[in-house]
C-alpha positions in Angstrom: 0.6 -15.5 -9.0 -2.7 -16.8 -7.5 -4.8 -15.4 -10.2 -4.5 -11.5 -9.0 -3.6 -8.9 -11.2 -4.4 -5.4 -9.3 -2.0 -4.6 -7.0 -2.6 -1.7 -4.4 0.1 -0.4 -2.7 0.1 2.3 0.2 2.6 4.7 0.2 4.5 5.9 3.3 6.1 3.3 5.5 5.4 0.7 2.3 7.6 2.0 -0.7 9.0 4.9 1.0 10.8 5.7 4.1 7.8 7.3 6.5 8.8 10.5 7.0 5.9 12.3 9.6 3.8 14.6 7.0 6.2 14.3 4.1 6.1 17.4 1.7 9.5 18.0 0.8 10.6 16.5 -2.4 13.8 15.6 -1.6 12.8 13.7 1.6 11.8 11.3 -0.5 13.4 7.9 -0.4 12.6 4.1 -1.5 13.0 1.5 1.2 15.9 -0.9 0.3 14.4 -3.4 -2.8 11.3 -1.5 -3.4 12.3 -0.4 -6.7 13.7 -3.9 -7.9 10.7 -5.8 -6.5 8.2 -3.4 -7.6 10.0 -3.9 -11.3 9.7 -7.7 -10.8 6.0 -7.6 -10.2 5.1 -5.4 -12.7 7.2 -7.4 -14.9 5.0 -10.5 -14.0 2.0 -8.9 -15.4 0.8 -6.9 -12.0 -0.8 -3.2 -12.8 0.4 -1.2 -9.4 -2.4 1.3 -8.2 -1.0 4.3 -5.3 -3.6 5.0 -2.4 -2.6 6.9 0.2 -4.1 9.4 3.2 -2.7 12.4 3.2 -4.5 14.0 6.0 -1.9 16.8 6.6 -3.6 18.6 3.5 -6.6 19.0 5.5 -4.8 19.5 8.4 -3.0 22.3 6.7 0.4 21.3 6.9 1.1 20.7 3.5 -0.8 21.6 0.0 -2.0 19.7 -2.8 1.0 21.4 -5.0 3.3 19.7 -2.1 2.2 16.2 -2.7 2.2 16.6 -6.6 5.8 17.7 -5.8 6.3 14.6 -3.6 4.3 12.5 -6.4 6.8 13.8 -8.8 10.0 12.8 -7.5 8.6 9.1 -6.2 8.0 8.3 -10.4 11.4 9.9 -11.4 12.9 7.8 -8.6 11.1 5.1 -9.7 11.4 5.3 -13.6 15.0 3.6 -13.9 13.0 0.5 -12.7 10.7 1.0 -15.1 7.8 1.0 -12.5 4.7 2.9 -13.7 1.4 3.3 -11.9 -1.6 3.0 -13.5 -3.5 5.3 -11.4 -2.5 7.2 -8.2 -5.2 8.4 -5.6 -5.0 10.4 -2.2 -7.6 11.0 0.8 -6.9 14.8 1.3 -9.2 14.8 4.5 -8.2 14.8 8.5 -10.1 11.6 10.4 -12.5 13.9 12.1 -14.0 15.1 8.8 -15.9 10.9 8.6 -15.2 11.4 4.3 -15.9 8.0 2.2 -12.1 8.1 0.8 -10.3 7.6 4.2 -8.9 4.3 4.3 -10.0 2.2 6.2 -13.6 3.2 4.0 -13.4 2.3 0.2 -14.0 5.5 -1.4 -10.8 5.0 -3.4 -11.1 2.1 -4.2 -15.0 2.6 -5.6 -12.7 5.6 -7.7 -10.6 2.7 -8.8 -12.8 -0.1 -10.0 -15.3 2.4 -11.5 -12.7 3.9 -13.4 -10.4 1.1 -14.0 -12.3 -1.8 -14.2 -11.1 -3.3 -11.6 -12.0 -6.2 -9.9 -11.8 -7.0 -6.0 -11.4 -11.0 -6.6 -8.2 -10.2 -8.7 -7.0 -7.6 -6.5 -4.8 -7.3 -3.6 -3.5 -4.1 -1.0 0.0 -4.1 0.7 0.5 -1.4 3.7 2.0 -1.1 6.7 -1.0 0.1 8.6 -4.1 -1.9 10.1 -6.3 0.8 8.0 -4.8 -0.6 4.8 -5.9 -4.0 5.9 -9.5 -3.1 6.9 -9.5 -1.3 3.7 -8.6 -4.5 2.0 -11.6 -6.8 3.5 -14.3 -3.9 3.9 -13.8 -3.6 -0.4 -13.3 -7.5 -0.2 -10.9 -7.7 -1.9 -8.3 -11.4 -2.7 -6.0 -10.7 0.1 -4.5 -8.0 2.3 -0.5 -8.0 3.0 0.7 -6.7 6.0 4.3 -5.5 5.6 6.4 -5.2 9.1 8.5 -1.9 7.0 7.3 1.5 8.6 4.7 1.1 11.4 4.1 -2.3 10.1 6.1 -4.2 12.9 4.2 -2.0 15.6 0.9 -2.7 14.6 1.6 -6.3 14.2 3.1 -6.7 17.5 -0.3 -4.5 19.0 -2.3 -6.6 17.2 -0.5 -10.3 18.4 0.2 -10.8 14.8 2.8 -13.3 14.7 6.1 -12.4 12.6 6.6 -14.7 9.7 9.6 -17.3 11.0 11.0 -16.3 7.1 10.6 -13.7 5.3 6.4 -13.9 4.7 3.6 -15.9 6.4 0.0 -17.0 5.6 -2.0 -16.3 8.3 -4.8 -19.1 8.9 -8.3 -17.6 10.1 -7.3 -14.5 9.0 -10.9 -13.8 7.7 -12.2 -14.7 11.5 -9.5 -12.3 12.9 -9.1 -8.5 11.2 -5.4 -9.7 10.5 -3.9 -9.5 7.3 -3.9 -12.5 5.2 -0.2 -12.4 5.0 2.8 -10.5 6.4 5.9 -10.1 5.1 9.2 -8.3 6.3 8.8 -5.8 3.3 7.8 -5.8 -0.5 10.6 -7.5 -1.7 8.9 -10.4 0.6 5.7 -9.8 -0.9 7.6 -10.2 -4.3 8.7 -13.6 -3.8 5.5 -14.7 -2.0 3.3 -13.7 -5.4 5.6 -14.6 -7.6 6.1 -18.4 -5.8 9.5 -18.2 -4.9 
């Protein structure tokens, strides 16, 4: 499992379908083998952390009673897999307001290690955004996993990320490029790539 044991996993577009400014409860849905590969790494010893942006707070399309709702129904989903998160944080802000918790910037993850005793060498972040990546190398930490579920395949494509020819690559020079040190179809990719298989 290449000596990790954090994993931090974005939200929308990564576990769940994207859904643009989710706030309704029932709108909630795991992509297809999120659930059983999320079991399968926490099984393997993995503690899952949740950091997402939720800028339609501060854009005022939602409220923070919304997202708990939201919150809510993604662990009661998620609880016949047995998948528990050790912590769960969200950037409330809009982009324009320049606050430290915004990923790209590391404010959650400062809220993480501080309080979790976390460390970035062990730790890893899977999104389907570029801003989950730069999160990844501006804390430093192990590795940064693109996945190609959401707006994933997008970005890559941007970007002239190459698709993995399976279902995950290593991408070489990935800390002389900002590309992710892996990509992967989806998490159940990202599954078998930690786990070896």
């Amino acid at each position: 499992m290449k000596d990790l044991r954090n994993l931090l996993l974005d939200r929308d577009g990564t576990i769940i379908h994207e859904r643009h400014y989710l706030s309704r409860p029932e709108d909630v849905e795991l992509l297809p083998a999120a659930g059983s590969s999320l079991k399968r790494l926490s099984n393997a010893g993995l503690r899952l952390f949740l950091l997402s942006n939720q800028s339609g707070i501060g854009r005022g399309y939602f409220t923070e009673s919304d997202l708990e709702a939201v919150r809510t129904r993604l662990e009661q989903i998620l609880a016949p897999y047995g998948v528990t998160f050790q912590g769960q944080l969200h950037c409330p802000h809009g982009p324009e307001e320049g606050c430290s918790c915004r990923k790209p910037r590391t404010g959650m993850w400062d809220t993480l290690r501080d309080q979790c005793g976390l460390r970035a060498e062990r730790s890893l972040i899977v999104g389907d955004k570029m801003a989950d990546v730069e999160f990844g190398k501006n804390a430093g930490l192990a590795a940064t996993v693109l996945v190609l579920t959401g707006h994933g395949a997008s970005e890559a494509r941007e970007l002239g990320i190459p698709e993995p020819s399976g279902r995950w690559r290593e991408l070489e020079n990935a800390s002389v490029r900002l590309w992710p040190d892996v990509v992967a179809r989806d998490l159940d990719a990202v599954s078998d790539w930690l786990l070896g298989q």
